[in-house]
C-alpha positions in Angstrom: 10.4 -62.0 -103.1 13.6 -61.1 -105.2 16.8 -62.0 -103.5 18.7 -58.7 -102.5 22.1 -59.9 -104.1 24.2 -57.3 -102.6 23.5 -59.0 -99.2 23.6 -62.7 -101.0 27.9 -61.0 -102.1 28.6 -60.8 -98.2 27.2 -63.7 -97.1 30.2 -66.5 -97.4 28.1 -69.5 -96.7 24.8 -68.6 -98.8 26.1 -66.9 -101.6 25.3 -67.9 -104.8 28.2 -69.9 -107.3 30.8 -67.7 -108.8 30.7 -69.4 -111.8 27.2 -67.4 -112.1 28.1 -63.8 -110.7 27.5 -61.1 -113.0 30.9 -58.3 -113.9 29.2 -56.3 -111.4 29.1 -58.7 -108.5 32.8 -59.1 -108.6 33.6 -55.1 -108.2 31.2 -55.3 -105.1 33.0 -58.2 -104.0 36.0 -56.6 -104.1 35.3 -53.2 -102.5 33.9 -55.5 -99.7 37.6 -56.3 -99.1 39.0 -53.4 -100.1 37.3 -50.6 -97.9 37.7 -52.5 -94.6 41.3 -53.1 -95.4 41.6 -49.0 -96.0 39.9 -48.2 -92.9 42.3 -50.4 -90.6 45.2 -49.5 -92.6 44.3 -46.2 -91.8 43.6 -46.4 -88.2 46.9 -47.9 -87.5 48.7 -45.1 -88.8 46.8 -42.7 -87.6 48.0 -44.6 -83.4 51.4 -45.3 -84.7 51.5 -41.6 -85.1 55.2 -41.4 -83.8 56.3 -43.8 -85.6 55.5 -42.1 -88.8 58.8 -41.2 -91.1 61.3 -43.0 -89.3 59.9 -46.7 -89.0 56.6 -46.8 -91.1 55.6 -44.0 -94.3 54.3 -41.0 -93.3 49.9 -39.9 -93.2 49.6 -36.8 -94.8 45.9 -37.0 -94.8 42.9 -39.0 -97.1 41.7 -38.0 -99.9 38.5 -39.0 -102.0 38.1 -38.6 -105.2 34.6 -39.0 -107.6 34.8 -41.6 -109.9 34.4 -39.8 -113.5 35.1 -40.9 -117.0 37.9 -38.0 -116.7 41.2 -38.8 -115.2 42.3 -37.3 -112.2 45.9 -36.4 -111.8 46.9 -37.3 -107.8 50.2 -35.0 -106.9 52.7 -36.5 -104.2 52.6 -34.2 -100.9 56.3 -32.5 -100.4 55.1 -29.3 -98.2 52.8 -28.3 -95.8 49.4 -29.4 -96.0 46.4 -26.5 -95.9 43.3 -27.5 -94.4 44.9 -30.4 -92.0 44.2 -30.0 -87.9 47.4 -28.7 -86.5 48.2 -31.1 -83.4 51.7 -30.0 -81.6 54.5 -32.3 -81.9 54.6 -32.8 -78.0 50.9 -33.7 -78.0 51.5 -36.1 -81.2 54.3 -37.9 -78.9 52.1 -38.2 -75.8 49.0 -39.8 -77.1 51.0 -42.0 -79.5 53.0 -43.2 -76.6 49.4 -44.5 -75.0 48.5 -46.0 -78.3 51.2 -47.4 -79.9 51.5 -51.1 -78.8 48.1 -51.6 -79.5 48.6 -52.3 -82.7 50.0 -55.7 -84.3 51.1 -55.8 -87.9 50.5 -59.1 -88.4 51.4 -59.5 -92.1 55.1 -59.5 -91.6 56.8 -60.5 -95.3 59.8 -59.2 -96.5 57.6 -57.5 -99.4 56.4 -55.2 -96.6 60.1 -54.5 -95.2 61.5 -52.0 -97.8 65.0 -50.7 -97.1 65.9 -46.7 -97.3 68.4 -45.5 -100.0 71.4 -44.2 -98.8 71.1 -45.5 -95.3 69.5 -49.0 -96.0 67.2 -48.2 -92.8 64.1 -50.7 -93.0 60.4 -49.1 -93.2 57.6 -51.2 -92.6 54.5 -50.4 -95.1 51.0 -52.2 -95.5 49.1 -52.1 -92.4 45.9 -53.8 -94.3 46.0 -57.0 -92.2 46.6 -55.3 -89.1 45.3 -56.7 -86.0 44.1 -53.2 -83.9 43.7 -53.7 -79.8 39.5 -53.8 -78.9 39.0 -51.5 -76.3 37.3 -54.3 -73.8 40.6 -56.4 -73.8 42.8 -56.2 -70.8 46.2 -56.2 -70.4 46.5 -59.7 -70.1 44.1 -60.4 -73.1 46.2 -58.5 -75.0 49.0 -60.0 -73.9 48.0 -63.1 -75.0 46.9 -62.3 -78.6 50.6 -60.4 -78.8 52.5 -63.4 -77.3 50.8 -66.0 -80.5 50.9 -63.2 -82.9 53.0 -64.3 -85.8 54.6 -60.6 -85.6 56.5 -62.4 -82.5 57.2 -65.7 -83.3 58.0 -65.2 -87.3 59.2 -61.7 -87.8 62.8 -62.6 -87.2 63.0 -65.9 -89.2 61.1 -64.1 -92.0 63.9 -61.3 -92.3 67.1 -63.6 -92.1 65.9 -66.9 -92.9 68.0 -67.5 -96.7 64.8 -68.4 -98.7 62.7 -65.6 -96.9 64.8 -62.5 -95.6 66.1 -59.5 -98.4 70.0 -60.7 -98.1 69.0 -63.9 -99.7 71.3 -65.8 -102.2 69.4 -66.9 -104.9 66.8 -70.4 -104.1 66.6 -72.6 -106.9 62.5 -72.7 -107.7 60.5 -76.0 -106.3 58.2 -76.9 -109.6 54.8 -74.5 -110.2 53.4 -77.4 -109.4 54.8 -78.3 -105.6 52.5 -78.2 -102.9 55.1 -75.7 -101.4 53.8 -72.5 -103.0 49.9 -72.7 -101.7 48.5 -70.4 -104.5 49.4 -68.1 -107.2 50.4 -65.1 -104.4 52.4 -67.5 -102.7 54.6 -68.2 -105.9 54.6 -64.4 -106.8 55.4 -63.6 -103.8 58.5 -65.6 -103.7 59.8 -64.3 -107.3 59.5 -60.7 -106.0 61.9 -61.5 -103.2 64.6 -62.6 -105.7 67.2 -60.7 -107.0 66.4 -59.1 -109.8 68.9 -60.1 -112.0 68.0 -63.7 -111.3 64.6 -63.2 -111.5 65.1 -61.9 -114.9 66.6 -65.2 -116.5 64.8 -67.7 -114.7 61.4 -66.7 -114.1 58.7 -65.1 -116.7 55.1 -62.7 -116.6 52.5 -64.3 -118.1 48.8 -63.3 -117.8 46.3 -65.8 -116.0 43.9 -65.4 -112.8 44.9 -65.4 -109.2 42.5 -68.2 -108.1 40.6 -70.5 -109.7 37.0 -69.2 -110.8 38.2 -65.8 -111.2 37.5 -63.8 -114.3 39.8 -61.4 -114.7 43.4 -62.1 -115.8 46.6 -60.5 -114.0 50.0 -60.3 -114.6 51.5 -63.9 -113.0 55.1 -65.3 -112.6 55.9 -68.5 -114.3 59.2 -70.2 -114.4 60.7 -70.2 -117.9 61.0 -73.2 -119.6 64.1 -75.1 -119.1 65.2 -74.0 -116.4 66.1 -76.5 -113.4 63.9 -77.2 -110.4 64.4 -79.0 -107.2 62.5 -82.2 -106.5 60.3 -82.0 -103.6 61.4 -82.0 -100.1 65.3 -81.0 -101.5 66.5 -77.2 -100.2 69.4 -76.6 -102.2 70.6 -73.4 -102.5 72.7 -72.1 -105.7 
């Protein structure tokens, strides 16, 4: 019997090699990822609800689009939506007031902390990892998965710690090769926070893969030659 190899893709512990998967294994692979993250991302807008154009970005609505050889051109919402169930603004506040601490973002970074023009308000984005309250749990269950969440315990270190939160000064890079950035993310990650004048002279794009085994190539930071590192287990700050 022929192995079905779309149910081989989702099976983490049987799956075949990657060093063997076909072009078309990896675009299943990754929609596998990708439409689960959607759907959750959607869901916790759609109970944070009040929230929407003040602390997170606002849900205008989902649209779906066939893939064709044509491209589509998307235009940004800036009115009044047709087609969209009207819900009154009362109502909206009510339920979202039932709903809204079920819901744990629980991929606080400061890349997902974007500040307002103007006002330099904070608006948190990317509800992909989002840890969403089961029905089943109780109060106290919940409690409990809120109270270790690292949304508790990391959000405010995250946002002021020097090397992590958006007022940073500038952090003298560790070498590529430091056990201190885990993967490639980690290290890109870090760049992104930097200013961006200081990104500019001491860091570089290059293209190479996000992990190793992967086949397609991205866009990756890389620290430009010749400029100084810290040794390991040294924090200095410039």
């Amino acid at each position: 019997m022929a192995p079905n190899w779309f149910e081989l893709i989702r099976d983490d512990e049987n799956r075949p090699d990657t060093k063997i998967w076909k072009d078309w294994m990896w675009e299943v692979s990754t929609w596998r990822y990708k439409v689960p993250n959607h759907n959750k991302k959607l869901s916790a807008y759609r109970l944070l609800h009040r929230l929407q154009g003040r602390y997170i970005p606002r849900l205008f609505g989902v649209v779906r689009l066939r893939i064709t050889p044509e491209s589509t051109t998307l235009h940004p919402i800036t009115g009044i939506v047709q087609g969209l169930a009207s819900i009154s603004l009362a109502s909206a506040w009510r339920n979202s007031s039932l709903v809204e601490n079920c819901v744990l973002h629980n991929d606080i970074h400061t890349g997902n902390v974007v500040l307002r023009d103007g006002s330099r308000s904070p608006v948190t984005i990317d509800f992909g990892q989002a840890d969403i309250r089961e029905p089943e749990l109780s109060d106290e269950e919940w409690s409990s998965v809120v109270w270790g969440s690292p949304d508790t315990h990391c959000i405010r270190n995250l946002l002021v710690n020097p090397e992590d939160g958006p007022w940073k000064r500038t952090v003298t890079p560790y070498e590529m090769s430091d056990p201190h950035y885990r993967n490639p993310l980690v290290f890109n990650e870090y760049v992104e926070s930097m200013p961006e004048d200081f990104r500019r002279v001491t860091f570089e794009s290059v293209l190479d893969t996000d992990w190793e085994g992967a086949r397609e190539k991205v866009h990756q930071w890389r620290i430009r030659p010749g400029v100084r590192c810290r040794p390991i287990g040294h924090d200095s700050i410039i």
